[in-house]
Structures are given as C-alpha cells and as structure tokens.
N, C-alpha and C positions, 0 to 999 in steps of 0.2 A: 504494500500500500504506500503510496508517495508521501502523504504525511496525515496531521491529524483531520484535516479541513472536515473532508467523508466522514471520518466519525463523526464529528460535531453534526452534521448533518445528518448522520444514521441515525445520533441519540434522540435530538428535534424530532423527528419521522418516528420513531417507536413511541417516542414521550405522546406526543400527539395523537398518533393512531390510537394508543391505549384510551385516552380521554374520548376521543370520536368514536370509538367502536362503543363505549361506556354511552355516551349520547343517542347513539343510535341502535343501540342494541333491542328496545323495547319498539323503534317504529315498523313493527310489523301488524297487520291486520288481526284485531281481534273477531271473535266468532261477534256475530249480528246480536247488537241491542233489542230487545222484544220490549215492550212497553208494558207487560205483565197482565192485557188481557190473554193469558191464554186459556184455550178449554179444560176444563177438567181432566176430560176424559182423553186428552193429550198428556197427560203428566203421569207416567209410572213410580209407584212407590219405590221407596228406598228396600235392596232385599237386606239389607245386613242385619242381623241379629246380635241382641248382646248375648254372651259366654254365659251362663249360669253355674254356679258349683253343681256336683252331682247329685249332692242331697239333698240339695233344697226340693220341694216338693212342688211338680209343675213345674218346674222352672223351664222344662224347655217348651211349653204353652205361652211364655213370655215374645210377644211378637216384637218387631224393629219397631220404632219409633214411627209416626207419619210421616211421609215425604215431607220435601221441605216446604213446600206450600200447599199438600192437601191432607186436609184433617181426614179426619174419623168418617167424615160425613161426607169426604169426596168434593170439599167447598174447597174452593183458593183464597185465603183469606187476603193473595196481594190485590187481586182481579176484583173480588167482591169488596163491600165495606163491611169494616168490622164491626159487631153485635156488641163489645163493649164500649166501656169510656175512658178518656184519658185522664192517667193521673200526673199531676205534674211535682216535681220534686226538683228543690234547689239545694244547693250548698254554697259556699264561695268559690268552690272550683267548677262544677259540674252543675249543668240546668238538663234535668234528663226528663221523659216522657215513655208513662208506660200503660199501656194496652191490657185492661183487665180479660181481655179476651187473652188467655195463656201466657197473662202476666209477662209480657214481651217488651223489652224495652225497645222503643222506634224511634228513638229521637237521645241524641246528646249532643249538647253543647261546652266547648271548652272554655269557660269561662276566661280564662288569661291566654287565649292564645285568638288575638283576631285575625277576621282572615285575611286582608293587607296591615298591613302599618298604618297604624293612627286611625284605621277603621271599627267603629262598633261595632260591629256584627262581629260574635266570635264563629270560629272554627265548630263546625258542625259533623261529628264522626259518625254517629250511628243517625239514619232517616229511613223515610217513608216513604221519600222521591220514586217512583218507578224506576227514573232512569239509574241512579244509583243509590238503590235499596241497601241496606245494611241493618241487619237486626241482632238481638243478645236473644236466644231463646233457649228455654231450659221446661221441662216437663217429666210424666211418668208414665210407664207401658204396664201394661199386666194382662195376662193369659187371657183374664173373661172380660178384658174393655174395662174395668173397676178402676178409671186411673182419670186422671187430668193433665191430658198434653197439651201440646203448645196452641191448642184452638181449644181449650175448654174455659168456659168462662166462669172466672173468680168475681168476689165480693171484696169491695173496697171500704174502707173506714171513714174515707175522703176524699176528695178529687184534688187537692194540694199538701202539700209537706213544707214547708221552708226549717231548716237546719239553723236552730237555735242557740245549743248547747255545743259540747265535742263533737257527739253522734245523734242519726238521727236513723227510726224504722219504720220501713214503709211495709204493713202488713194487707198478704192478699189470701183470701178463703175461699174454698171448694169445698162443696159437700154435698155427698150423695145421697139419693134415696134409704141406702143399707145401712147408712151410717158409717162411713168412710170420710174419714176429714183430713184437705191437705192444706197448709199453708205454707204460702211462702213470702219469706221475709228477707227484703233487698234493706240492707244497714251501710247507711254512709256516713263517712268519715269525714271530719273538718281535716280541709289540704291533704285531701288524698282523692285519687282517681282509680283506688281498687274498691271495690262494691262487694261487701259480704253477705252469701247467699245463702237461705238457710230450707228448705224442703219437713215439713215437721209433717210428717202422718201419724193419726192419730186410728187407730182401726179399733172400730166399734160396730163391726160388724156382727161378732156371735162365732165367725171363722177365720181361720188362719189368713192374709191377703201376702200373694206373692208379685213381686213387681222389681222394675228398677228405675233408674233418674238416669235424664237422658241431657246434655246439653250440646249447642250449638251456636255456630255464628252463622248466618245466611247474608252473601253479599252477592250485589252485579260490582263487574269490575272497572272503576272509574277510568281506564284508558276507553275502553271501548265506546263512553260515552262522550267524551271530552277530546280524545284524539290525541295525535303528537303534537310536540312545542317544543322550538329551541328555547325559548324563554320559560319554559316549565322545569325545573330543578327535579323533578318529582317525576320526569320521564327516563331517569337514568337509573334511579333507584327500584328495589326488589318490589313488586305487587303482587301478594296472594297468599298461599296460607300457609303456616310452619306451626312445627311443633315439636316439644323437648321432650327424651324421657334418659331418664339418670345412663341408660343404657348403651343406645345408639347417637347420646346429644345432641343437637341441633339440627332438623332438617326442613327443606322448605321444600315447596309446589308452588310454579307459576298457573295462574288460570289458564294459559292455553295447554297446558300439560294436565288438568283433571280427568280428559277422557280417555287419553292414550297411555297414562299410568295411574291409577288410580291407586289409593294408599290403605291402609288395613291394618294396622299395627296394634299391638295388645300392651297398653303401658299401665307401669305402678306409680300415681302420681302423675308428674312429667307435668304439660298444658301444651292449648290448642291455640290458634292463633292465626287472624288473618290482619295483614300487612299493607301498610302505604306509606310515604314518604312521610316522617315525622312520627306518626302519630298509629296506636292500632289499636284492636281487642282481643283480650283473650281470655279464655274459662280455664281455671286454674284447680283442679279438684285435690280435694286433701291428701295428701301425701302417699300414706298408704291405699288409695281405694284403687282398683283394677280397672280397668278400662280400655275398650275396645274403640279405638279411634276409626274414621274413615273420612274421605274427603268424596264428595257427590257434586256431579255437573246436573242439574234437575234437567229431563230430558224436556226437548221443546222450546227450553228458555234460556238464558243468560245467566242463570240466579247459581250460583257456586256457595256449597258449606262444608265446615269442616265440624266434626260431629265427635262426640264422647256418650258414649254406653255404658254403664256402671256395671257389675252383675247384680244377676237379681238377687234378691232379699226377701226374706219372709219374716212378716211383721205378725206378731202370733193375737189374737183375738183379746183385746181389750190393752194390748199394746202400745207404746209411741215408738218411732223412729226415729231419726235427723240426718238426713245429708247437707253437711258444710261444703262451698266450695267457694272459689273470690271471683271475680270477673274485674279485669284490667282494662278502666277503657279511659286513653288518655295518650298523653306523647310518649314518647321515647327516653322517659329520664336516666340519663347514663348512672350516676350516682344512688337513685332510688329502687330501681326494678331488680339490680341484686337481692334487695331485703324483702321481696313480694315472694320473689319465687327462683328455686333454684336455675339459671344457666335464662330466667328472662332478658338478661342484659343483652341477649342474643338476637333478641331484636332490630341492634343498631347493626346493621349486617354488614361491616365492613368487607364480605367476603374473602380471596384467598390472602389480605392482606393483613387482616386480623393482627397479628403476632405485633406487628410494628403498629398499627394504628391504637390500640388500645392505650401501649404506653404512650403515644403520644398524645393524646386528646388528654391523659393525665397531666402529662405538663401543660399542656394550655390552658388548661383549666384551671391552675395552681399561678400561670401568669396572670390569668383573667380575675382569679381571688386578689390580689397585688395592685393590679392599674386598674380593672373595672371598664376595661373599654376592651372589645373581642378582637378590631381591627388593629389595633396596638399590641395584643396578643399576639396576633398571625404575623406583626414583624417581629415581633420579639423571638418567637418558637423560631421563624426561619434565618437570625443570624444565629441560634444558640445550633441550627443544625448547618448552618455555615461551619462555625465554628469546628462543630463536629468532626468536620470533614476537610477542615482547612489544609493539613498537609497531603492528604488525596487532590484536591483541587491545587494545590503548590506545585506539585510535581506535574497538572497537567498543563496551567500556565507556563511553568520555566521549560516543558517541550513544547512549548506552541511561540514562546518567545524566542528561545534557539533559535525554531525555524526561519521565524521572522528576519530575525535578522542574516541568517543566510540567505534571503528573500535577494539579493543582487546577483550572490555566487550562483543561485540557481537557474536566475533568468541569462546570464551568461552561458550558464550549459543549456539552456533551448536555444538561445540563439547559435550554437557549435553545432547540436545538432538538431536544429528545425524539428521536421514532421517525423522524425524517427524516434518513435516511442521505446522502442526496445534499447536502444544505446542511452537514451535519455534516460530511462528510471535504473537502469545500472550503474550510469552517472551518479544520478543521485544519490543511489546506498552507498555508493562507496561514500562519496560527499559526507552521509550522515553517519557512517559507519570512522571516518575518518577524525569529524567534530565531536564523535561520541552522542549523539542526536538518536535518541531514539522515535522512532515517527507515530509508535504503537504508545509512547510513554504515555498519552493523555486517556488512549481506553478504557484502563480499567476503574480508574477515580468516576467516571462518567456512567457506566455499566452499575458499577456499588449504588449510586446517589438515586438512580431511578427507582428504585421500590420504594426508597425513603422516600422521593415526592409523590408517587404516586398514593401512596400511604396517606398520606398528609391530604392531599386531592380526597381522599375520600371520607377522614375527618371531617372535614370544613363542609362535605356535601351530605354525612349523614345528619350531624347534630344538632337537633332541635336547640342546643343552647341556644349556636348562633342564629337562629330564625327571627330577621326581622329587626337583630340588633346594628346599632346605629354606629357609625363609625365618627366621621367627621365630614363638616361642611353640606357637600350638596349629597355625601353616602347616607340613607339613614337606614340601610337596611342593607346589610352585607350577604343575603341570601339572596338580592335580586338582583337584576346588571346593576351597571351602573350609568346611571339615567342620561349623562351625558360623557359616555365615554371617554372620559379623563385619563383613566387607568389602560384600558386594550393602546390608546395610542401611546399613552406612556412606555408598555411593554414591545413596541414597534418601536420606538426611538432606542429601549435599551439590545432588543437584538439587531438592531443596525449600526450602532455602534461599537458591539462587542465584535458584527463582522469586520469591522475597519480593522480593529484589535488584534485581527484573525489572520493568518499567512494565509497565502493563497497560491505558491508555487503547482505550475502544471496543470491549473484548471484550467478545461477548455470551454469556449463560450457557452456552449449549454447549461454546462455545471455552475457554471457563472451566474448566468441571469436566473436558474432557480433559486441558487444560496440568496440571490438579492430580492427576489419573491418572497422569500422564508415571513422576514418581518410584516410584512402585506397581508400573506396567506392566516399566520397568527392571529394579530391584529382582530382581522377583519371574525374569526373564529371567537375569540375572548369576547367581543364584543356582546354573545348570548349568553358569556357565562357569568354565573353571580360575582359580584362584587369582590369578596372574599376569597377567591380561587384565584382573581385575577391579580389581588393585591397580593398576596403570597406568591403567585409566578413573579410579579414587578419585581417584588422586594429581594428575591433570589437572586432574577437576573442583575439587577442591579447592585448585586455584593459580589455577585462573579465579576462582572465589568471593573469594580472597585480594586476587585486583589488582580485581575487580569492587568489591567494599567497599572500598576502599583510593581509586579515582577519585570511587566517591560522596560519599566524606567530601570530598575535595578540592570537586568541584563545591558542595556547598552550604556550602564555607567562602569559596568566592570564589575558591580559588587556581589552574581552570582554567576557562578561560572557552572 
C-alpha cells in the first residue's frame, strides 16, 4: 500500500457504512396496517396451551387463553366498542386509563416525558389508536369457562383515582353466578412507572376451581404506521418484543420475524416485553412462577403479542389464591430497571457493542452528575477517550507527518518515473523502507478507535437520559438535528482540513476528487443526525486535527524524528 491516505479513507467508508447500514436497516416494508375492523370469523384462536403439573386435577381441561382480540364470545373487542367504562388513574408520573371490560389498560401517558421539547402533551405509550394499538392485558382460563379473561367484565369502585399518599389501589371485581370471585388490583407507586398487579380468587364455589393467569402485551407496530424518517432517531433502533429468563438471557423478535419464527419458550420468572425507541412495557411475573411464553402474529391483522401462561393451579373450595406480578410501563431508565427486575436493563439494547457501551454511558453519566449539561458531557467523555488513545493516535500522526514531508522526494520519483506504476511504488518502499516510514504505521490506532466510536454512536442514540436535553444556544435538544446546521458544516470544515493535514503522495485524480467529496458527502449525511452524535463526531475530529497539526509542527522543526 503507498501510504496511509486509503486507510484514512477505508476507516471514513466503514465508520460510515456502519452508521448508514444502522439508519437504514429498518426501511424495509412492513406487513399492511389493517385498521382493526376485521371479521370475527377471520381471526383464529391462539393454539398454545399452558403446561399444567401432572397432578393437578383437570389441569389438562385448562384451555389457551382467547386470541388476542376475540373473546369467549367470538367478539373483537378492537372492531366492536367496549361494554365497559373507563377508569382513569393518575400519579405524578403516569396518567393511565383502564377498561373495566378485562380490566385492560389502553391508554398511558408519560407524564415527564413530552412528546417534543417545550411541548405539553406528554409521550403516550400504551393507546387505543387502531393505527397503533398497544394494550397491558392480563386474565384467567379454566377447563369449564369458570374464569374472567381479558373481555370479561369487572366492577369498578370508581371511574377516577388521583395518587394522594406514597401509593395508591385501583381495585377491579368479577363474580360469578357459582360464587367465584376474582379481583384484580393495579397498585401504583409515587415516581415509579412499575405497576403492581395482584389476581386475588376467592373460590366459593362448594368445589375445587382449576385455572391459570395469563398475561400479555398486544401491539401494531409503529413503523408500519408512520413509515421511515431520516429525521426519526427511532428508525434505527430495535422494535418488537424480547424477553429475559435467568437461563438463555436476553433475546429479542422483530415484528417482521413473528410468522416465520415464532417463539415458545418455558421460563422460571425471567419477563416479556415489547420494545420502541426510549421507552416500553413489560409483565414481569414473580420470580419463581413457570411460565410458558409465546409471541402471536393474530392472523388477518397487524396486531402482534407476546404472551405468558402460568401453570395451572387448583384453588380448593372455600379457598383464596394470589398471583403477584409488576408490569413496567415507562422509559428506559438505565440506573432504575436493574432494581425492577433481573437483566431489564437489557432493554437499552446496545447490541453487539454492549461490553464497551455500558461502561461508557457510566462515565457520562458521572460527567453529567458534575456539569449538569449532557452536551458538555459528550465533549468531555470524547477528549477523556482522546486521551485514551493519544499514543495510538501519536504514532498514527508522526506516520502520516513523515510522509508529509517526504511529500517533495516522492513527487520527484513520479516525475523519474511518470505513468509506471510498478517502478514507482518500488521506489517508494524503498524510499520509506530507507527513512524508516512505515506506510501501514497509522492502521492499527484507527482499526482499535472504531468500536470505541461506534460504541459511543450508540450510547448517545439509545439513552433516554439525553432525550430532549438542551445543550447551548440555538441546540435545545440534542436528540434532534440541529435546527440550523451549525454543527454537520462544522464537521465538513474539520474533515477538510484535516485533508490539507493529510499526505497525498501517488493519488491519482479519481482518488482525488472522492477524498475531496469525503467532507460534502459527511456533511450533507450529519445533517439528519441528532445533535448529539454530531457534536461528538465534531468534537473528535476536531482533537484529531489539534494533535495532527501539533506533530506536524514538531516533525519539521526536528523535535520528532
């Protein structure tokens, strides 16, 4: 290879691709939006069964759960209107809305989190939208229909809550003809977005009642409604459903992968969970209980769930019961969701870069406890991984300034030997084999630093900390571009500069006029990305340029040889 130039351009070209393949990975075609009239009699039930012990009695009389949208009765409760009433429940984090019709929550709002900057209207997770439905739904099955699923309808105490005290309980009643009594009871917390769920059966029957408790989320997926956006941050990141168990840890499904892998796993504890940029939910069931997970594309329609089955259970005649479980509905707190539940933190899905991203969002966040400002942050983390890396990046400067300055002797050997390439780069090596120049010396400092940025690239694009946070001036929101591109043309001035910086022996005009495209091409690319990614590329390039001119000057004063 003639000298560093091509690397520096190779590394550009991979750095890049990886971000653009990241941007573009999700703009493919989802399956067709339905608008949730559909027919009944179009919608097949769910076959999956939960596991029952062998002794329980009846237990394999315990049938699956209702499809996700048709009850008992064969109704679609998205299609039709619901037979209940809405209760409304506040906190200071969470405005939620729940459907006495199988006690379903359809509606949450994120109180501290609006949906732009400086807007009221907060961030809305769970709704009732057709186009992007997303429900919390939890019920019970049993052999002779003796149950209340997710379409039977409960008894309300009240149709509002407001959160007074620490906590507050919102109770819901079912009761049968036999005398069978289920309540369930949603318990929120002041500054918390985990909701404790509680299933109390009370069997006063005369006979033994066998059954299990069933939970799910039912979502449409917000790409397929809303589409791609270079301007959408939220088109790069993971969408659809995961879920943890102490066993196999962390795995996830994209909705376009529900019908061609479908999932099926039998976990102890673990949770379910469907996924968006920032923010998700997910049913958390008590640690030791067993559970038969699956994920369902409901045939016909749009509407995807990812579902937990308990085994069943026999509540003996004049009995109570209790299934505890949590339900997580809220952002991504890096620092909180360890303490909810084990390996949730798993949420923030840095993917295969995990290892390094983790500890670094730790130190930013320990900058951002210090100065209070996240843009200030992101320079500060990117000289400390300057820093880092300053004698890898030393060694690639002092071979790129070498070259530089052999930049006369070598246009001398093109002129000796014109258009003969092969005398010309054998010239050369000896050239650099002679000055002790090595051409390869700047690759490997440049190979090491890329996972570190790309790490960091996906920090800055997971974490709801920064969502919305304000930097300075005309930034007030470092999750979104930047309104008047200050920053991408900034980072075009610093890679045009740094090529001036740059030897350029033995390129020929093609190679030419792309490296002088490089900054344009950039540029004009930055320009869709948030704030924050861009100010972190500026503030890099711009310490490279710093120590790159800083070795130049050294080499042709004599003081590195």
């Amino acid at each position: 290879m003639q000298n560093i130039r091509p690397l520096l351009f190779i590394a550009w070209l991979i750095t890049g691709f990886l971000i653009w393949q990241a941007w573009t990975e999700f703009n493919r075609p989802d399956a067709p939006t339905f608008s949730g009239d559909v027919p009944a009699a179009d919608l097949a039930p769910a076959a999956d069964r939960p596991q029952a012990p062998a002794d329980v009695p009846d237990a394999s009389a315990v049938p699956a759960p209702p499809s996700a949208v048709t009850g008992a009765a064969g109704a679609d409760p998205v299609a039709a209107p619901s037979s209940g009433q809405l209760i409304s429940v506040s906190t200071d984090v969470l405005r939620l809305q729940i459907d006495t019709q199988g006690g379903t929550i359809v509606s949450a709002h994120l109180l501290d989190y609006p949906v732009s900057a400086g807007a009221d209207e907060p961030v809305q997770l769970l709704n009732s939208d057709p186009a992007t439905l997303f429900w919390a739904q939890s019920g019970l099955v049993s052999g002779d229909g003796n149950a209340p699923d997710h379409t039977a309808l409960y008894q309300a105490q009240a149709d509002s809550y407001q959160l007074r005290g620490d906590q507050i309980e919102v109770p819901l009643t079912w009761t049968d003809d036999n005398g069978l009594q289920v309540r369930k009871v949603y318990v929120l917390h002041r500054g918390s977005y985990a909701i404790d769920v509680r299933h109390e059966i009370d069997n006063n029957t005369g006979n033994d009642w066998s059954g299990a408790v069933y939970r799910q989320l039912q979502r449409i997926p917000l790409r397929g409604a809303r589409g791609f956006s270079f301007t959408d941050i939220s088109a790069v990141t993971f969408h659809g459903a995961a879920w943890y168990s102490p066993e196999e840890r962390f795995e996830k499904l994209k909705f376009e992968d529900f019908e061609s892998k479908p999932q099926s796993p039998t976990i102890t504890g673990g949770w379910a969970a469907m996924l968006q940029h920032y923010f998700f939910a997910a049913w958390i069931p008590a640690a030791d209980q067993v559970n038969d997970f699956s994920t369902v594309r409901v045939p016909g329609s749009n509407r995807h769930l990812i579902r937990q089955v308990a085994q069943a259970t026999v509540v003996p005649a004049g009995a109570q019961a209790v299934d505890h479980a949590r339900l997580w509905v809220g952002p991504k707190l890096q620092k909180t969701l360890p303490d909810i539940a084990p390996g949730l933190e798993l949420t923030i899905d840095y993917g295969m870069f995990t290892v390094l991203s983790k500890p670094l969002f730790w130190v930013l966040d320990k900058i951002y406890t210090v100065v209070r400002n996240w843009g200030v942050a992101i320079i500060l983390i990117t000289v400390l991984i300057k820093l880092a890396f300053y004698r890898l990046s030393k060694t690639q400067y002092i071979s790129m300034a070498r070259m530089r300055k052999m930049q006369p002797r070598l246009a001398q050997l093109k002129e000796r030997y014109g258009d003969d390439r092969q005398k010309m780069n054998a010239a050369m090596m000896d050239l650099y084999k002679k000055e002790k120049i090595n051409p390869l010396g700047g690759c490997l400092p440049i190979l090491v630093q890329i996972p570190v940025f790309i790490s960091l690239y996906w920090v800055l694009l997971e974490s709801v900390e920064l969502r919305q946070a304000p930097f300075v001036l005309w930034i007030q929101d470092l999750s979104a571009r930047d309104p008047y591109f200050v920053l991408p043309v900034l980072n075009g001035a610093v890679m045009w500069l740094t090529q001036k910086l740059s030897p350029s022996p033995g390129v020929d005009p093609v190679q030419k006029r792309i490296f002088q495209a490089m900054p344009i091409v950039f540029s004009v690319m930055f320009a869709f990305f948030p704030a924050g990614l861009v100010l972190y590329w500026t503030t890099n390039g711009a310490l490279g340029l710093l120590q790159q001119w800083h070795i130049n000057k050294r080499i042709e004063a004599g003081q590195l040889k």
